[in-house]
N, C-alpha and C positions, 0 to 999 in steps of 0.2 A: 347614466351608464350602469349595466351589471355584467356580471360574468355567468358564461357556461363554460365548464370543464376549465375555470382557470384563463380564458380568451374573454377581454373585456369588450362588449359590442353595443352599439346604439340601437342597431336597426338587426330586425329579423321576421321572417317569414313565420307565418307559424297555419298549421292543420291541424284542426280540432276534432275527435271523436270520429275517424274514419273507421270505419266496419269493415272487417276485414274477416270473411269465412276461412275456415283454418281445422284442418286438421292438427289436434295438440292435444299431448295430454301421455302419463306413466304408465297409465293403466289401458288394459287390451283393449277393452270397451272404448275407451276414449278414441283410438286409432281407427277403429270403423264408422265413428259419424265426423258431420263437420261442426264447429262448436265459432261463436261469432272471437273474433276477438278486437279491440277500439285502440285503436292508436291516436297517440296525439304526439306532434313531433313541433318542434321549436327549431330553426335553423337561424342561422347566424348570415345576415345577408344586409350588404350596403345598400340599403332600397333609393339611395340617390340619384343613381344615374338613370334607373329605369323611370322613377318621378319624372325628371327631366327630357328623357327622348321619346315615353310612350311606346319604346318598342319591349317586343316581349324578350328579343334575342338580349336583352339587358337585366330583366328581369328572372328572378327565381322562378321556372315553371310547375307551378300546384300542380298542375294536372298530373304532369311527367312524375314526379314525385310519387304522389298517388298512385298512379299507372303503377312504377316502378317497384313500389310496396306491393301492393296486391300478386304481382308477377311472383316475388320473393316469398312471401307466402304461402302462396297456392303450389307453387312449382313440386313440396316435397311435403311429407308429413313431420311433425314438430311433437319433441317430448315436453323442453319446457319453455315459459314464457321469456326467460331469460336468453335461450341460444335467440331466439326472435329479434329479440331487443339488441345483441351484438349482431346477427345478421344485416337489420336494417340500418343500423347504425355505419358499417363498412360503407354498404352499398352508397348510402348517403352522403357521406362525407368523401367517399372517394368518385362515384359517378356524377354529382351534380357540382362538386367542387366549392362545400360551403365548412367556414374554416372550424363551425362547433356545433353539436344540434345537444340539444334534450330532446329525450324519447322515451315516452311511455308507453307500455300495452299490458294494456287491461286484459283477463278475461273473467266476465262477469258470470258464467256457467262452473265457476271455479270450487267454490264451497255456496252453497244452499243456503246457507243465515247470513251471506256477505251481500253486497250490490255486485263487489268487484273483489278478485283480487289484480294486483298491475305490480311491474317493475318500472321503475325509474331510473334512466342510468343519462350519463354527461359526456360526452364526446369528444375532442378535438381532432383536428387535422393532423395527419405527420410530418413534420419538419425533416 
């Protein structure tokens, strides 16, 4: 067993290194091109029942998630990586109905001598 955000879970979903074009950034320059940025997100999800029935309607759907993100995204322009990261985080926890996620987003065009820079932030559900 581990915890995210304080919620102790067994089972989770999880999306690795999703590429996500993205208008982001403080500076004027940054707002007129599109600049990548990588998400990876950890969701908090009882994978039991979906083992068990084989259907998807039981299961956590990646796709939609994904889908979901990219929508979120693209939709407007982005100053920091941070409004992103509570962005997705809502969206997630409140549209797909999972009780905690970790989420990270990278963006690697961020400083020139880094690979990346990323925020890391932990989530839960509202009671």
């Amino acid at each position: 067993m581990r915890q995210i955000a304080g919620v102790v879970i067994s089972d989770s979903v999880l999306i690795e290194g999703l590429e996500v074009p993205a208008v982001i950034g403080i500076y004027d320059w940054e707002q007129q091109i599109t600049q990548p940025l990588f998400i990876d997100v950890e969701m908090a999800w009882d994978n039991r029942r979906p083992a068990a029935s084989g259907a998807i309607g039981d299961a956590l759907d990646y796709e939609a998630v994904s889908n979901a993100i990219h929508d979120v995204v693209s939709r407007r322009s982005w100053g920091l990586i941070e409004e992103v990261a509570e962005a997705l985080a809502t969206l997630i926890l409140t549209d797909f109905k999972t009780s905690a996620i970790r989420l990270k987003v990278a963006k690697p065009t961020a400083i020139e001598t880094a690979r990346s820079v990323a925020v890391l932030i932990e989530r839960k559900a509202q009671e």
